[in-house]
C-alpha positions in Angstrom: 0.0 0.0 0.0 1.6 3.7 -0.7 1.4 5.7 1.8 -0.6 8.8 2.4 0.6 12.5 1.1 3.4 13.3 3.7 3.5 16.5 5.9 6.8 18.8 5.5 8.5 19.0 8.4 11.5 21.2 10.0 12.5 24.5 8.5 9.8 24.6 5.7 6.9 23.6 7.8 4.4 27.0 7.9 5.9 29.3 5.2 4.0 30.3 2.3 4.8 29.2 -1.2 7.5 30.8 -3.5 5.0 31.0 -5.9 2.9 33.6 -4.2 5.8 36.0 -4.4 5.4 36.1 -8.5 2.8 38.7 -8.9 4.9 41.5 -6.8 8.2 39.6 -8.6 6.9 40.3 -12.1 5.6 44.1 -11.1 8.7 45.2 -10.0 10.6 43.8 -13.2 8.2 45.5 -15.4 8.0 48.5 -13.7 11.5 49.4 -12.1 13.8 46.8 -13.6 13.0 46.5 -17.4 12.8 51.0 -17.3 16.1 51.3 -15.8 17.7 49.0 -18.1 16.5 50.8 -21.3 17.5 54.1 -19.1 20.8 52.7 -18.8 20.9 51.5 -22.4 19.5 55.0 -23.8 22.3 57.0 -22.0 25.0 55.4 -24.5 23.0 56.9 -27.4 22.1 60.2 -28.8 17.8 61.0 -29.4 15.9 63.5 -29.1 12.4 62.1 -28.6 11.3 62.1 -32.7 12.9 58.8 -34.6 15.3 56.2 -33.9 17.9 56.7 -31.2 21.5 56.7 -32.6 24.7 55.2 -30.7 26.7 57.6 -29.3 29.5 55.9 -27.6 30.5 57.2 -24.2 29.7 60.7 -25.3 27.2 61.3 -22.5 29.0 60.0 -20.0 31.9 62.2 -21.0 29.8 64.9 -21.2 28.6 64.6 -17.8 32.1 64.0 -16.4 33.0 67.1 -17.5 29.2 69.6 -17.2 30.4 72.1 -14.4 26.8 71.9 -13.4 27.8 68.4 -12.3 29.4 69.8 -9.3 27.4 72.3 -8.4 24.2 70.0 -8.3 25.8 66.9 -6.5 27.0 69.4 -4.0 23.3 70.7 -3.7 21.5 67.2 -3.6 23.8 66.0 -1.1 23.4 69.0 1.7 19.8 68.5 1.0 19.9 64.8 1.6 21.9 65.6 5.2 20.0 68.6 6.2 16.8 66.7 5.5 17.9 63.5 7.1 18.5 65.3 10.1 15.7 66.7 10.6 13.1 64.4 9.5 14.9 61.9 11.4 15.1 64.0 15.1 11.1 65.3 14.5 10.1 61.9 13.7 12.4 60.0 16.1 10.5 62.3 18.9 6.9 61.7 17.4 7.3 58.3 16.9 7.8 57.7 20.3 5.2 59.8 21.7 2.6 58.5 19.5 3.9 55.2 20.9 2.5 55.8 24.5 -1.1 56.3 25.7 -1.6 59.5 25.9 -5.0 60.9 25.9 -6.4 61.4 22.2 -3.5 59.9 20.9 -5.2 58.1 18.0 -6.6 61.0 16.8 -3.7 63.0 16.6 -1.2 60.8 15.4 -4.0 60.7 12.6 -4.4 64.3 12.3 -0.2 64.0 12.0 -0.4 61.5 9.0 -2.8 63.9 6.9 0.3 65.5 4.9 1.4 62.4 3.5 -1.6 61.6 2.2 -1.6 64.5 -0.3 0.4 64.9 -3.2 3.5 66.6 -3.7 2.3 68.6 -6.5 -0.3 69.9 -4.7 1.9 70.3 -1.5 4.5 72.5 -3.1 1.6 74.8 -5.0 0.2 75.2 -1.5 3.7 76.6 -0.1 4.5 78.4 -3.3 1.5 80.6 -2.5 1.6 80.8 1.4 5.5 82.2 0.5 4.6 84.2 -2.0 6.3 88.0 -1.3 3.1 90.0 -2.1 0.7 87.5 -1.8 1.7 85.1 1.0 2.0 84.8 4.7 5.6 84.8 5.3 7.1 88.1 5.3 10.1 88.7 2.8 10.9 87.2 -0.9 12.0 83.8 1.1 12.6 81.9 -2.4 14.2 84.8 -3.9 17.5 84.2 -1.6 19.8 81.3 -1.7 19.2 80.4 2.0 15.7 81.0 2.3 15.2 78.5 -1.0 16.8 76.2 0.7 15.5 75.8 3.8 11.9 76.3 2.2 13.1 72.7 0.7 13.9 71.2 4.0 10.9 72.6 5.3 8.0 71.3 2.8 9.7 67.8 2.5 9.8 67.6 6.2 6.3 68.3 6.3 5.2 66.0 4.0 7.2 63.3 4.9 7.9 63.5 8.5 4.2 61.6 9.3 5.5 58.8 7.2 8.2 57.7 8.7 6.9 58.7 12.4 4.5 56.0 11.7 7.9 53.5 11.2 8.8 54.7 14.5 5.8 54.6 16.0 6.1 50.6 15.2 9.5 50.1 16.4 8.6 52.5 19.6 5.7 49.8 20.1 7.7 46.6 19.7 10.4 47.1 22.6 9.2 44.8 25.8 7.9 46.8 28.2 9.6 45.0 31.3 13.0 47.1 30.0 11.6 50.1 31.2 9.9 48.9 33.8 13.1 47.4 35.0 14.8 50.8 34.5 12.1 52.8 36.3 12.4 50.9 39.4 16.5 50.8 39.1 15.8 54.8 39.2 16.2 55.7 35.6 13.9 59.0 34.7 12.2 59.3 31.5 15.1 61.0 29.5 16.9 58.5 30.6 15.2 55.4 29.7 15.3 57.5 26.2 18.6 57.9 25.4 19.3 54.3 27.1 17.0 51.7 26.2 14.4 53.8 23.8 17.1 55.0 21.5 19.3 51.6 20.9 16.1 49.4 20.5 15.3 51.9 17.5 18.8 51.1 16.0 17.0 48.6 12.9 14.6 51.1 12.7 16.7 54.2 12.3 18.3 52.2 9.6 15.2 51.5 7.6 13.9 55.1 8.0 17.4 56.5 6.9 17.2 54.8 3.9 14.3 55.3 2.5 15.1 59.2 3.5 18.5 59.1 1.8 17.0 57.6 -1.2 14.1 60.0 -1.4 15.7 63.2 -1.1 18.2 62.1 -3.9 15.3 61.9 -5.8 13.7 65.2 -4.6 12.6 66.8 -7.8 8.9 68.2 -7.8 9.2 70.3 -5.2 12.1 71.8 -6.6 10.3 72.3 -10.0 7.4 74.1 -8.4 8.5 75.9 -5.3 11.9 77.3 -6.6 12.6 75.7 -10.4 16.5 75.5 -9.6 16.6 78.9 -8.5 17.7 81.8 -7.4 19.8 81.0 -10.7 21.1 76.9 -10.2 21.8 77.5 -6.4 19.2 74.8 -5.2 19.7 73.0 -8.8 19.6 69.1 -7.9 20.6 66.3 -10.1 16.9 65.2 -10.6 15.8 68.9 -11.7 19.6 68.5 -14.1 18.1 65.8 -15.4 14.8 67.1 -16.5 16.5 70.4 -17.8 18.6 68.0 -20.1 15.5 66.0 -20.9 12.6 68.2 -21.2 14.5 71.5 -21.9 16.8 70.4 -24.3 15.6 67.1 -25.0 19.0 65.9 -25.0 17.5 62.6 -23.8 20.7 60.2 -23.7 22.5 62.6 -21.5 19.3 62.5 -19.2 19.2 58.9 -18.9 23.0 59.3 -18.0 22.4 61.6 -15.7 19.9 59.2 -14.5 21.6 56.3 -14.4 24.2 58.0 -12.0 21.4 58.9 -9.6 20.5 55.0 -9.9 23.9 53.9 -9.1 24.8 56.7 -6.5 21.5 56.2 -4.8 22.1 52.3 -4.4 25.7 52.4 -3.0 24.7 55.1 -0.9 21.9 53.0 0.5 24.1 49.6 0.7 26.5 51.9 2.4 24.5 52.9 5.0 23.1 49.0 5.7 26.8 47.8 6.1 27.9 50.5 8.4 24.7 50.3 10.3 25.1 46.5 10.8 21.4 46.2 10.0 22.4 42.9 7.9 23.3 41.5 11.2 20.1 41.5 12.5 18.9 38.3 14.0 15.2 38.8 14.7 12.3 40.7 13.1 11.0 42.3 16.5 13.2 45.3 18.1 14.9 44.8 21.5 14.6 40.7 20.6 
């Protein structure tokens, strides 16, 4: 007699099939993969928009190697991927946390907090080009007509935006470190700032990680608020690679050195982010739950 269909046992007992990854497999192919190979492919040719794209060599790439605007733009899209890092990361870090507890109405305001993130950035940064309008708006002074004042308008409206997104990450990691660790540092004497910046703080290590990331990543890729609220100005002093690639593309439509340019961000944006993973440790991780 055979026997009956056997039970699988050990390590693959309980997890879901490979096969029920293919649909999100096959989406991201098609829709980030398969673009940023043609990208890639398009930068080593010379088209702009109408016919057939022709080979160009390594033009673009020389070309970009050797744009002073190169510079320039690099240097603003990485001070606006610090600055922004830092203070999404310290307004979050503290909301996070908070939201975390149970306080009273806390559920409503941390959903009052995520509105922002829920609109779109277009419509975000046509909202802040009026409230700073000089004649018009609410803020006192031509604030995007000066180099500093552009600047910071940047840090400001992406904060604002994004800031209820990744407080929510750290809302999550906030709610997954055990509970007996504080209550074992409350009755050793520890105060509440304390407990913070000792047990609060290096529980949220993973999470930090995760949230930097996706920060890093994102404001490398910063580009319609820039084309709304300031478009690059005053002159190219808050010009950043994304907005460098769109002038190319869209301005000139010099098309293969857009896709270079693009390509760069693709490459810079993935070391970056690899970077940051290996110096965090977060490959190390052993467990899925904070403070396990």
């Amino acid at each position: 007699m055979s026997a009956g269909p056997t039970r699988s046992t050990g390590a693959d007992a309980g997890r879901p099939h490979t096969a029920l990854a293919l649909p999100a497999v096959l989406f991201f192919a098609f829709f980030a993969v398969v673009p940023m190979v043609l990208v890639f492919c398009l930068s080593f040719t010379r088209w702009n928009g109408l016919g057939d794209p022709e080979p160009a060599g390594l033009a673009n790439w020389h070309k970009l190697l050797d744009d002073d605007r190169l510079v320039q733009s690099l240097t603003v899209t990485v001070l606006l991927t610090v600055v922004s890092w830092a203070f999404q990361t310290v307004v979050s870090l503290l909301l996070g946390v908070w939201a975390a507890g149970r306080q009273r109405n806390r559920a409503i305001l941390s959903a009052v907090f995520f509105v922002p993130f829920l609109l779109s950035s277009t419509a975000i940064s046509l909202l802040f080009y009026a409230l700073l309008d000089p004649n018009f708006g609410i803020v006192p002074g031509d604030t995007l007509g000066t180099t500093h004042g552009a600047f910071l308008a940047l840090v400001f409206v992406g904060g604002w935006q994004f800031i209820p997104f990744h407080t929510l990450i750290y809302q999550g990691g906030a709610r997954q470190i055990p509970e007996v660790l504080h209550q074992a540092a409350a009755i050793d004497g520890a105060g509440r700032y304390r407990q913070f910046f000792s047990i609060t703080l290096p529980q949220l290590r993973n999470t930090a990680t995760t949230s930097g990331v996706l920060m890093v990543v994102g404001s490398l890729t910063y580009f319609e608020t820039v084309l709304i609220l300031t478009q690059g100005g005053p002159g190219t002093d808050t010009a950043t690679l994304p907005y460098l690639m769109y002038e190319a593309g869209f301005k000139t439509y010099d098309f293969g050195y857009a896709s270079a340019i693009a390509s760069f961000l693709v490459v810079a944006a993935t070391a970056l982010s690899l970077l940051l993973v290996r110096l965090s440790g977060f490959g190390a991780m052993r467990s899925t739950r904070e403070g396990m």
